[in-house]
C-alpha positions as CSV (number, residue, x, y, z in Angstrom):
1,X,90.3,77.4,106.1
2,X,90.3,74.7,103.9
3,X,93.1,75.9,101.9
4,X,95.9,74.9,104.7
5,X,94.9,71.2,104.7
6,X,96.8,70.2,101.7
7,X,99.9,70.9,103.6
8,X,99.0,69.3,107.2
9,X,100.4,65.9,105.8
10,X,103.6,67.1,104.7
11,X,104.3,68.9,107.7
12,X,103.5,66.5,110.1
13,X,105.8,63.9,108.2
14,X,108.9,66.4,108.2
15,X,108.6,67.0,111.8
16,X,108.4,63.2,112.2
17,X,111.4,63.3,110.8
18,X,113.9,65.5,112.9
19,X,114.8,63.6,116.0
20,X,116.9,65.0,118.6
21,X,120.8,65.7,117.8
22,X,123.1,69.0,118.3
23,X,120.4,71.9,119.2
24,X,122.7,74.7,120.8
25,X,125.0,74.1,117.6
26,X,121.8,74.3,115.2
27,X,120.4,77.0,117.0
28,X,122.9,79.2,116.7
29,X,123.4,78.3,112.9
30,X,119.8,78.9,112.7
31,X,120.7,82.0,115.1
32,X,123.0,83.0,112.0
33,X,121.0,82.6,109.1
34,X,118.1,84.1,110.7
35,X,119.7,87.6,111.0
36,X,122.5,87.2,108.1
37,X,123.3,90.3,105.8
38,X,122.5,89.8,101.8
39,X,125.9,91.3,100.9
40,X,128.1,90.1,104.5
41,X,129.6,86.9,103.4
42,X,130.1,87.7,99.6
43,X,131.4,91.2,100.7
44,X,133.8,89.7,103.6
45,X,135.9,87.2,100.3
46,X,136.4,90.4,98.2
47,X,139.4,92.6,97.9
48,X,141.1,94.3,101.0
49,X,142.1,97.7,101.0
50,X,143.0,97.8,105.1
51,X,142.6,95.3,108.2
52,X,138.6,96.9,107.9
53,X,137.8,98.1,104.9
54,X,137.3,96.0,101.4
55,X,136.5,96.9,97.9
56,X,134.2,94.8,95.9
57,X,134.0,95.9,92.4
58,X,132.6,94.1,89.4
59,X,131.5,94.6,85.3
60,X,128.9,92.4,83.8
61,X,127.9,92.2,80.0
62,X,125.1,90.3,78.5
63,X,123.5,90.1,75.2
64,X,120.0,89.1,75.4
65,X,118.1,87.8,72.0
66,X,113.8,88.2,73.0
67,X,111.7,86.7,70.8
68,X,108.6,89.0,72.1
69,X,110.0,91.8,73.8
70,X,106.3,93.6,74.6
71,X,104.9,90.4,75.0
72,X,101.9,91.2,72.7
73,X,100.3,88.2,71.0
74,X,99.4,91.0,68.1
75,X,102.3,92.9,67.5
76,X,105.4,90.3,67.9
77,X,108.4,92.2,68.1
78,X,111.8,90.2,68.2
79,X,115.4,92.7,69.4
80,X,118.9,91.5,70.5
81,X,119.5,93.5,73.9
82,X,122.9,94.5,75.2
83,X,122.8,94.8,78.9
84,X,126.1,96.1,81.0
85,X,125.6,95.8,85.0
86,X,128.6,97.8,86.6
87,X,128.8,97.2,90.3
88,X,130.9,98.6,93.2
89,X,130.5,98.1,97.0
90,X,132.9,98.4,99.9
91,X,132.4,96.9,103.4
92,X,134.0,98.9,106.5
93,X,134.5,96.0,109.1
94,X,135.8,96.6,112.6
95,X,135.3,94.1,115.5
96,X,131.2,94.7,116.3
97,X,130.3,97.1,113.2
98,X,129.9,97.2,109.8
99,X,129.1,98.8,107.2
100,X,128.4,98.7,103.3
101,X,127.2,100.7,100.4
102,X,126.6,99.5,97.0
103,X,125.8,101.1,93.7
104,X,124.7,98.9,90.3
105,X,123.5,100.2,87.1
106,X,121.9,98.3,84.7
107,X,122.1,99.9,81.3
108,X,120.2,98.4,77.9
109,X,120.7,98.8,74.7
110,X,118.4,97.8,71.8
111,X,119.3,96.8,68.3
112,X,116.0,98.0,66.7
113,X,114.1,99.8,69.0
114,X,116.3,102.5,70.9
115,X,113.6,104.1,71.8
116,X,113.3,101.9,74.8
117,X,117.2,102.8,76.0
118,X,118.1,103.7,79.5
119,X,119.9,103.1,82.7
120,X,118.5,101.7,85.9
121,X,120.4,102.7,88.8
122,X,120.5,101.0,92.4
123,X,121.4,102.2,95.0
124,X,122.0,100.4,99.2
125,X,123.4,101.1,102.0
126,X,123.6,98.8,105.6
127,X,124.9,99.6,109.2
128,X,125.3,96.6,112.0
129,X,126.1,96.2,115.9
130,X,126.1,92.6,116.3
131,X,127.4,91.2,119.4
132,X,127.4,87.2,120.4
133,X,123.6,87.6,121.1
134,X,122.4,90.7,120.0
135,X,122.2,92.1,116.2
136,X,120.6,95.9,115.3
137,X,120.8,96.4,111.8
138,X,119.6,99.5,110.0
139,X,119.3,98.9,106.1
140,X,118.3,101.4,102.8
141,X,117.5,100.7,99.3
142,X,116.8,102.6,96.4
143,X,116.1,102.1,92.9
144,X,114.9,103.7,89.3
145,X,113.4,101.5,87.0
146,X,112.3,101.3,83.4
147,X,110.6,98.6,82.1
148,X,109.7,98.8,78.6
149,X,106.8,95.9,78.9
150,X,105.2,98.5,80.3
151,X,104.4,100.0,77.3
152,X,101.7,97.1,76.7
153,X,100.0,98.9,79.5
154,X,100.8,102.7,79.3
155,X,101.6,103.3,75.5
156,X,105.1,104.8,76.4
157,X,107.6,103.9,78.8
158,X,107.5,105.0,82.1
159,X,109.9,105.3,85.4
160,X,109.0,104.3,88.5
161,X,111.3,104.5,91.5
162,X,111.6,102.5,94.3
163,X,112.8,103.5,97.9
164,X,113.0,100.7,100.9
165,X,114.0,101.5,104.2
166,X,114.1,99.7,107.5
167,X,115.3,98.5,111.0
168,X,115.7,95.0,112.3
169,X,116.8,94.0,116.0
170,X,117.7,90.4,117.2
171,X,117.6,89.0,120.1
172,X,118.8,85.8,121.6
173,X,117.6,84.3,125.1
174,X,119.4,80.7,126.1
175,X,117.2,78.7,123.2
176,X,114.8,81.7,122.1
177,X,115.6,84.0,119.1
178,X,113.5,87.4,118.8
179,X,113.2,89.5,115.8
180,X,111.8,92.6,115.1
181,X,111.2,94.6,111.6
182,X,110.0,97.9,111.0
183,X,109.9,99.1,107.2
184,X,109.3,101.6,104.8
185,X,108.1,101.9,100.9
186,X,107.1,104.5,98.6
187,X,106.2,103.6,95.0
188,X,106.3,106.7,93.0
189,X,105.3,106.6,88.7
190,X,107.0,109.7,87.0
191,X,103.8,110.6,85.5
192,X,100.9,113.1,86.4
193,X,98.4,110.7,84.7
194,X,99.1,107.8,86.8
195,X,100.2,109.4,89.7
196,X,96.7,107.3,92.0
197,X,99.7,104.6,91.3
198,X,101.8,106.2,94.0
199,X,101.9,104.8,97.4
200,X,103.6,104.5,101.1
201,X,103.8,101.0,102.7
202,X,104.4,100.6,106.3
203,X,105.4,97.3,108.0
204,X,106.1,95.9,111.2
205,X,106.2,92.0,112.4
206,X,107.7,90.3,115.3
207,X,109.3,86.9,114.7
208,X,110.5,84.0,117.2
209,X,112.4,81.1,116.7
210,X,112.3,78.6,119.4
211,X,114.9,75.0,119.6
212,X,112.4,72.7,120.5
213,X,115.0,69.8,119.6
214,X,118.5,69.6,118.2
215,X,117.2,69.6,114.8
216,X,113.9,71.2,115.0
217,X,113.4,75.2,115.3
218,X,109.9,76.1,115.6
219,X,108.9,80.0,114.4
220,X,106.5,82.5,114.9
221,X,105.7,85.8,113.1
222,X,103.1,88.3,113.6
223,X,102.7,91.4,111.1
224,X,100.7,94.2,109.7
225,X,101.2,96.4,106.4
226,X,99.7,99.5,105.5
227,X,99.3,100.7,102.0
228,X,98.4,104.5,101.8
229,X,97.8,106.0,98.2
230,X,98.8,109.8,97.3
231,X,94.9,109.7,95.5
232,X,91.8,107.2,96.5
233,X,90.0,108.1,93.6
234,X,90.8,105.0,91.5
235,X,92.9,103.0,95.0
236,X,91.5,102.6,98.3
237,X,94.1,102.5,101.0
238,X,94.5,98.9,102.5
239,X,96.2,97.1,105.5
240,X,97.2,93.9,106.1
241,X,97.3,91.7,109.1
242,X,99.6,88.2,109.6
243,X,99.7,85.6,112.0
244,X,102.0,82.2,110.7
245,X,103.5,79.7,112.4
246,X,106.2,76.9,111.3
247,X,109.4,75.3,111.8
248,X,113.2,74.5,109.8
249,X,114.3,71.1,110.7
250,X,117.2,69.0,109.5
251,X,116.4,65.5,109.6
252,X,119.8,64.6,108.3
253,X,122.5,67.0,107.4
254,X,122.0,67.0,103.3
255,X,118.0,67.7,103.7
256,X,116.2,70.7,105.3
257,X,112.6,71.4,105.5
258,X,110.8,75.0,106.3
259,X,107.4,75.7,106.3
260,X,105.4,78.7,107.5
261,X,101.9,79.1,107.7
262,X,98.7,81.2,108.6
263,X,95.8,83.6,107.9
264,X,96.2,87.2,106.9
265,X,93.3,89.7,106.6
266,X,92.7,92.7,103.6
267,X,91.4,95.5,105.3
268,X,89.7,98.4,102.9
269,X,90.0,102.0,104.0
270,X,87.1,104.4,104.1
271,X,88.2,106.2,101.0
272,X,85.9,106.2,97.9
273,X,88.6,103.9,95.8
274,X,86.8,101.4,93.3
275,X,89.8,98.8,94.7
276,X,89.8,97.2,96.9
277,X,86.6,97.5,98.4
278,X,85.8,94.9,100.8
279,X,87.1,93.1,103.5
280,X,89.2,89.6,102.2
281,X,90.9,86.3,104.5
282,X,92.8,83.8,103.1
283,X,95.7,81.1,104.2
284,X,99.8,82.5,103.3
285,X,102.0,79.7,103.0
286,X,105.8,79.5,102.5
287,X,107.3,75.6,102.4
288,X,111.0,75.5,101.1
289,X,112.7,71.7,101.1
290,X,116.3,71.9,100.4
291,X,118.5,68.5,99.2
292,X,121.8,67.8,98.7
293,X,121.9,64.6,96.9
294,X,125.9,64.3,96.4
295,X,128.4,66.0,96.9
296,X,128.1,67.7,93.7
297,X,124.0,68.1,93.2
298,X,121.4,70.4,95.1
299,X,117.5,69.9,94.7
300,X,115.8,72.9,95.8
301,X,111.9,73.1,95.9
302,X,110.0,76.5,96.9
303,X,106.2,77.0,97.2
304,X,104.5,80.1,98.3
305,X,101.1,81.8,98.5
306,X,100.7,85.1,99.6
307,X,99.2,88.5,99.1
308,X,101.0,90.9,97.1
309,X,100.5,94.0,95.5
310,X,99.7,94.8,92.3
311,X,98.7,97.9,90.0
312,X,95.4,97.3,88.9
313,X,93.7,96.5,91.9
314,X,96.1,97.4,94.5
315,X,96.8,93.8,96.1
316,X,96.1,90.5,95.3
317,X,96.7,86.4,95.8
318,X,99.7,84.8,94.0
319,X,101.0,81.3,93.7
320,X,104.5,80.4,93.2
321,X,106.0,77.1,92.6
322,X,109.5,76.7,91.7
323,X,112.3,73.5,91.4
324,X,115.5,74.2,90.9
325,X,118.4,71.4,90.0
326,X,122.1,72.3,90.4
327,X,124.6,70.3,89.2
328,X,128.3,70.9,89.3
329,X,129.6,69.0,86.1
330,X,133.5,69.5,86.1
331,X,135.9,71.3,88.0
332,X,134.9,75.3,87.7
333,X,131.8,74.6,85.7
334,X,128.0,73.9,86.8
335,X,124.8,73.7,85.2
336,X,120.9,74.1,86.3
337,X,117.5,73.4,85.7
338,X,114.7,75.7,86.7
339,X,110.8,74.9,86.2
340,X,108.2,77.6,87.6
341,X,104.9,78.6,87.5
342,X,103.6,81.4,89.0
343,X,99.5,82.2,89.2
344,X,97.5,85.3,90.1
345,X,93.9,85.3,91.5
346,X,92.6,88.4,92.0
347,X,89.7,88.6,94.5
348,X,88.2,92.2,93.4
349,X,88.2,91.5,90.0
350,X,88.3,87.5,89.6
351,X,91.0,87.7,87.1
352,X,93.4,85.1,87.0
353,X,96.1,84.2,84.8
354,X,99.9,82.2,85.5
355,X,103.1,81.7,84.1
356,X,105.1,79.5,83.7
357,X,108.7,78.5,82.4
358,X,111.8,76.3,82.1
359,X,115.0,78.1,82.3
360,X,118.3,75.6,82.0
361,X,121.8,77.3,82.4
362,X,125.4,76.7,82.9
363,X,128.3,79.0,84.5
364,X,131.9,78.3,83.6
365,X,134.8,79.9,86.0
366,X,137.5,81.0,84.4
367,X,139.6,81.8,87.1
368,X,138.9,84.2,90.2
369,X,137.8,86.9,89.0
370,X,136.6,86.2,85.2
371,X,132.9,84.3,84.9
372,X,131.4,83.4,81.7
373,X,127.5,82.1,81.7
374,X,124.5,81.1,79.1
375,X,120.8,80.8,79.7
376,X,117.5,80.0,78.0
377,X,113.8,80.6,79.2
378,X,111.1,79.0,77.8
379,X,107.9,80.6,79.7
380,X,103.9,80.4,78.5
381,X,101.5,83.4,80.0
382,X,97.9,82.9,80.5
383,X,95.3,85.6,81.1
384,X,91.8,85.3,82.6
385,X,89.9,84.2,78.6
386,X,92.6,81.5,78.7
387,X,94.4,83.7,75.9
388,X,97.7,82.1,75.9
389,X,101.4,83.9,75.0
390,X,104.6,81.8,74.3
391,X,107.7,83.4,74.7
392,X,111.9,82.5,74.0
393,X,114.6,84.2,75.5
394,X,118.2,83.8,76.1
395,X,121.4,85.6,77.0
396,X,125.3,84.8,76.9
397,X,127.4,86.8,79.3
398,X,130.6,87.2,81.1
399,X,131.2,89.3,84.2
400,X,134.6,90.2,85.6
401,X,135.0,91.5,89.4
402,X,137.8,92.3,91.3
């Protein structure tokens, strides 16, 4: 368990931090966050068609210059990209329900290699009974990709699609919060000869939040996953089991601290897979620290280590590290910084490899309804020899919504 004592320090100093204050007021902000809606808020400013109803509507354009675009360190292959992202979503709202579905496509075009055109299509929906102290929530999601990196790995580019379904309940007792998740995924490749890609997740957890001052929330959650493959020729089914613990303080109202932390077991299945074949613990950690310097500057810091899964070997342990720097620098026009790195370590296979990148931007508002924004990403990938890949990109785009 050695892995969790790097962050014992930390955490003991943040909690040293949050002193008594306004608990049934944080709690129930907590309360709120804790069981918000993706889409509520940003749906609840758009347009009104009635008293419950509202249209949200919205055209996005970019043009994307790649200096690699199948990140190969032996066949470096540079396109311009023209992306256009129509969106449209309307929210029914009455008193103690709503509603909302959403549709966004995602359409590329390439300059010199058409051969990797085509249209990604999304695809949500979301039902909620919320009353003061109870939420159920019932949510869907469902997507068709194309991702033309993926040609480095199949010779050919390939769809996948994505479907995500689930159920969340809330509770609330006097200074307890209970939640509970139940979830669905299926992963299917439209391809017979990688069809032992194609899997069901199932997922359950239970997670508590409990004001243990006015500026402290401790948090529970317990959860298990289960990974079943159509074929267990090449991937062995595989579950996984959670138990963290944490908190969310506020030692002062421009800094926040979260962190969450526990083991998790990989369980194989009994199937003759190659992957993954024995039995793996480790530590998950999620720590966020939020700060508003000024009134015009946010420092947001994010670390996580978790298990997740991937392709090859049907799960393994990644690292991400991210800061983020947002500055508002005039009236209607705000900038950022981004530095990441991301690393993989595969216990099946012992590969390992990260990424990592700096990704400054700005966002100009002209207007309401009429957004205009740049960006550039530097990022470096690393593979297990210590073969490294450098790679430029950037995009100018403007997005108009209504």
């Amino acid at each position: 368990m050695q892995h969790g004592h790097s962050f014992l320090v930390p955490a003991l100093f943040a909690l040293a931090m949050c002193a008594p204050a306004r608990a049934q007021e944080e709690r129930e902000k907590t309360f709120r966050e804790y069981l918000a809606d993706e889409h509520y808020d940003y749906l609840q400013a758009r347009g009104r068609v009635s008293d419950n109803v509202k249209l949200r509507g919205s055209m996005r354009t970019e043009a994307w210059l790649d200096d690699n675009i199948l990140l190969s360190r032996t066949d470096v292959q540079s396109d311009l990209i023209t992306v256009f992202t129509p969106n449209l979503a309307v929210l029914w709202d009455p008193e103690d329900v709503s509603a909302w579905i959403e549709y966004r496509g995602r359409h590329r075009i390439y300059a010199d290699h058409s051969e990797f055109d085509g249209t990604e299509h999304f695809f949500a929906g979301d039902v909620s009974w919320r009353t003061e102290k109870t939420k159920v929530r019932v949510w869907d999601r469902y997507q068709i990709l194309l991702d033309p990196h993926e040609v480095v790995l199949f010779s050919e580019r390939v769809e996948r699609h994505e479907h995500n379904a689930g159920a969340d309940l809330g509770f609330t007792f006097n200074e307890f919060t209970l939640g509970l998740t139940a979830s669905w995924r299926s992963f299917d490749v439209l391809d017979a000869g990688l069809d032992y890609y194609d899997y069901l997740r199932w997922e359950g957890s239970v997670n508590g939040l409990f004001a243990a001052t006015d500026k402290t929330l401790l948090l529970f959650e317990l959860g298990r996953s289960e990974d079943d493959f159509d074929r267990n020729d090449v991937l062995n089914d595989f579950d996984v089991v959670r138990a963290l613990a944490g908190f969310r303080c506020r030692p002062t109202p421009s800094l926040r601290f979260d962190l969450k932390a526990g083991p998790f077991q990989v369980t194989p299945g009994d199937a003759p897979g190659v992957a993954p074949s024995e039995r793996h613990s480790d530590i998950m950690v999620v720590a966020v620290v939020v700060w508003r310097s000024s009134q015009s500057s946010v420092l947001n810091a994010y670390f996580e280590r978790l298990p997740l899964e991937q392709l090859s070997s049907g799960w393994t342990l990644i690292t991400r590290q991210r800061l983020t720097y947002n500055l508002w620098l005039a009236e209607r026009v705000t900038g950022s910084l981004m530095l990441y790195r991301e690393a993989v370590d595969d216990p099946e296979s012992s590969a390992r490899g990260y990424s990592m990148g700096v990704v400054p931007s700005i966002r100009y508002e002209i207007g309401r309804n009429f957004v205009v924004e740049g960006s550039v990403e530097y990022r470096r990938l690393t593979n297990s020899f210590d073969e490294r890949l450098d790679n430029v990109r950037g995009f100018l785009g403007f997005s108009i919504t209504w």
